[in-house]
MIVOLUM-985685 format. One record per residue (C-alpha): residue number from 1; x, y, z. Coordinates in pm, 1 decimal. Layout:
BEGIN
NUM, X, Y, Z
...
END
This chain:
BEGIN
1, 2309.5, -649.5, -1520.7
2, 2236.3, -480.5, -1183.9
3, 2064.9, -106.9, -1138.0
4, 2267.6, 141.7, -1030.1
5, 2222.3, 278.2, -691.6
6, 2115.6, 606.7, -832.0
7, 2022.3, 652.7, -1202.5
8, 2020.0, 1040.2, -1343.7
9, 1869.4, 1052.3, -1677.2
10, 2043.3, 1377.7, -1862.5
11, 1790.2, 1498.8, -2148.5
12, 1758.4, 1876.6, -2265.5
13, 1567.9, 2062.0, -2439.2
14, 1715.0, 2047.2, -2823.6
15, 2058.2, 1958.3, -2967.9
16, 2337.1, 2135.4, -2837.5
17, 2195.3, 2264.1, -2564.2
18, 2499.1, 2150.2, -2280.4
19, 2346.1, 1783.4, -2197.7
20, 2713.3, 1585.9, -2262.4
21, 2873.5, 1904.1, -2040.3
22, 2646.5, 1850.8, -1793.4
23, 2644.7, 1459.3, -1751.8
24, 3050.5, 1510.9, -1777.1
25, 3081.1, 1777.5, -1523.5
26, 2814.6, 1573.2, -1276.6
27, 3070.4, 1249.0, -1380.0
28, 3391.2, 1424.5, -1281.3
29, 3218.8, 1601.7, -958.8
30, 3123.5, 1236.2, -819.1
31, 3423.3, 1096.4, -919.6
32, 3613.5, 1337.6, -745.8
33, 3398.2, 1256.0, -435.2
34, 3493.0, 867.1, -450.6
35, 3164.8, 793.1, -607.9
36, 3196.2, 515.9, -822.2
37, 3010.5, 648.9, -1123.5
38, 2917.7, 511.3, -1523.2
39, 2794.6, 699.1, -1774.9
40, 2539.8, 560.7, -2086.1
41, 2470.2, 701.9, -2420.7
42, 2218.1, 473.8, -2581.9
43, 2302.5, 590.7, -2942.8
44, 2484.9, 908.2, -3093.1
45, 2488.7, 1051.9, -3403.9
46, 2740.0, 1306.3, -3530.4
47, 2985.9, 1426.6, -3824.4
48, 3292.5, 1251.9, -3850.1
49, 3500.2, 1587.2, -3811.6
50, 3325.7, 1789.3, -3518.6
51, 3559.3, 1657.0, -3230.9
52, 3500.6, 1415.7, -2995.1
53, 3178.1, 1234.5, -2983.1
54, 2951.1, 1257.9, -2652.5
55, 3050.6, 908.7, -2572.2
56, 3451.1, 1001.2, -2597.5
57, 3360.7, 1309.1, -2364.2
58, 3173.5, 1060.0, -2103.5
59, 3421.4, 805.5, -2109.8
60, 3660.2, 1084.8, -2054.6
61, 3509.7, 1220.0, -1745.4
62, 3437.4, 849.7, -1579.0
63, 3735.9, 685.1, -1711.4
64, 3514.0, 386.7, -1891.4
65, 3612.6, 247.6, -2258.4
66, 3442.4, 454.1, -2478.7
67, 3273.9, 149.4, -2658.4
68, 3116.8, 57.8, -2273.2
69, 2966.3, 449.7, -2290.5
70, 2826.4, 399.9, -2641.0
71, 2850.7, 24.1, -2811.4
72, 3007.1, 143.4, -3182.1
73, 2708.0, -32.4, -3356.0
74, 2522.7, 264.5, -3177.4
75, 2758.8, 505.3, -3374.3
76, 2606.3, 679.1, -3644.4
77, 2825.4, 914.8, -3872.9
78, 2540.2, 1090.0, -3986.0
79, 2433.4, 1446.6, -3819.0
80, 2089.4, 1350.8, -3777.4
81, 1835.9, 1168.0, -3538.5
82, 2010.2, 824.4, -3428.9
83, 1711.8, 642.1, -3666.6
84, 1692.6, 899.7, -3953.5
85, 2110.7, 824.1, -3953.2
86, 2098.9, 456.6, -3929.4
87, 1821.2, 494.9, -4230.1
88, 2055.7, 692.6, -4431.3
89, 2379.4, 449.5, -4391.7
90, 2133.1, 120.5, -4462.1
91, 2183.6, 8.1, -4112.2
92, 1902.4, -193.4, -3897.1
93, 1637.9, -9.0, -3709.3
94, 1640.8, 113.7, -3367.9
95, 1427.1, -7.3, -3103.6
96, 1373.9, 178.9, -2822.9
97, 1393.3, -139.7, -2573.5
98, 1702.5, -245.4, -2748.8
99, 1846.1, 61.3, -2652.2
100, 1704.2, 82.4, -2280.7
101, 1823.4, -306.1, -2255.0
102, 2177.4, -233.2, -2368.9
103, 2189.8, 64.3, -2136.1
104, 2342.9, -180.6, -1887.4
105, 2547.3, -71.3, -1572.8
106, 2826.8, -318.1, -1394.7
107, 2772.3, -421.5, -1038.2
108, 2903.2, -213.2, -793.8
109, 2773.5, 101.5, -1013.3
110, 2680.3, 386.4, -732.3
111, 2572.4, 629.9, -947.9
112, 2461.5, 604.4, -1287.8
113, 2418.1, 849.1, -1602.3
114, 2234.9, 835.0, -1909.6
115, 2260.9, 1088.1, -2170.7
116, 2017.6, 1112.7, -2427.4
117, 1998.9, 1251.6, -2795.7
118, 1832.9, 1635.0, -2900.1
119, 1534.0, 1733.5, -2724.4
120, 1297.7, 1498.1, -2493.7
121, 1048.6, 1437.0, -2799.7
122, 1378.6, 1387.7, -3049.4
123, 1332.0, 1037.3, -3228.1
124, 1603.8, 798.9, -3050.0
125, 1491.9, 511.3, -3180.9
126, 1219.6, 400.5, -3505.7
127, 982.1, 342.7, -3220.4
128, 1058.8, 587.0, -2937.6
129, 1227.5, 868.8, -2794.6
130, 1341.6, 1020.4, -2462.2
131, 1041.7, 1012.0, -2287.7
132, 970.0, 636.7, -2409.3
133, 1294.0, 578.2, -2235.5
134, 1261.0, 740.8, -1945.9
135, 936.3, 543.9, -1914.6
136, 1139.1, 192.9, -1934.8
137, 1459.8, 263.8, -1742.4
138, 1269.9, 433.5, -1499.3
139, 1514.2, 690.2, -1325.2
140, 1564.8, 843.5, -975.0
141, 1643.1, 1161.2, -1095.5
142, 1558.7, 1322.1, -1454.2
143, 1803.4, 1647.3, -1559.1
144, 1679.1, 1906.4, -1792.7
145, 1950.7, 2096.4, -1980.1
146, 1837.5, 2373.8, -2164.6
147, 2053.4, 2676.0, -2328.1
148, 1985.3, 3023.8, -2228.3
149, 1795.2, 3233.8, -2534.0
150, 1496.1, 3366.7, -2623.4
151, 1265.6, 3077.5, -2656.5
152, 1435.9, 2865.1, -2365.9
153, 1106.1, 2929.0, -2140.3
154, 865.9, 2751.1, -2375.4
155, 1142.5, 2476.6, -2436.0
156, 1186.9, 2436.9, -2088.2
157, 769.3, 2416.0, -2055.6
158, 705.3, 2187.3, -2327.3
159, 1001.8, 1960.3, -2209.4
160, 907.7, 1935.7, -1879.8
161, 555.3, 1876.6, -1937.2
162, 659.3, 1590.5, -2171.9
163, 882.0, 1426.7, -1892.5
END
């Protein structure tokens, strides 16, 4: 499948830190500017009863299927790193070019959006995380989220340097 014109990688600092508000809010903005935008989520993890997923939130906010955001064999109901999760529910391992190969955009895509999972050096897959993705999909822009706290300095430091 065909690059995006643009491609904005979202990663932040830790878990919870804003990354799906941001990559939603960015989704919506463009949208509302006639910019034909898609979002990604490579894999997400999550407990069954928190509320909508990151991928229903993205879909949401770019008006994609959910299952085009986030394939559901990327779905792991399991509050933990995407490969700890799929360890714990006996599913196959994650490989970080599997993921950066299904992170596929339609043609036509102006802008695209990938969010990742926890902080940049979070595992994502058995054999990689953020930055090992950022290395293969290669983006125009990269998008550090980070909450405000004590600490958030040093977390913004160490991410960044990591990127």
């Amino acid at each position: 499948m065909p690059r995006p014109e643009r491609l904005v990688l979202v990663a932040g600092t830790g878990t919870e830190v804003g990354k799906t508000w941001v990559a939603a809010r960015l989704a919506e903005a463009l949208r509302a500017r006639g910019t034909r935008v898609a979002a990604r989520k490579p894999a997400q993890s999550f407990a069954p009863d928190e509320g909508p997923t990151d991928a229903e939130v993205l879909a949401a906010a770019t008006g994609e299927a959910v299952d085009t955001v986030c394939p559901r064999h990327r779905w792991y109901q399991v509050p933990m790193a995407p490969p700890m999760a799929a360890d714990a529910l006996g599913r196959p391992p994650l490989r970080i070019r599997e993921l950066a190969a299904e992170t596929a955009f339609p043609e036509g895509v102006e802008v695209g959006i990938v969010e990742t999972v926890g902080g940049v050096r979070s595992p994502l897959a058995h054999d990689g995380d953020t930055v090992d993705l950022l290395a293969l999909l290669k983006p125009d822009v990269s998008v550090l989220v980070a909450d405000a706290g004590l600490g958030t300095i040093n977390a913004v430091l160490l991410s960044f340097a990591a990127l």
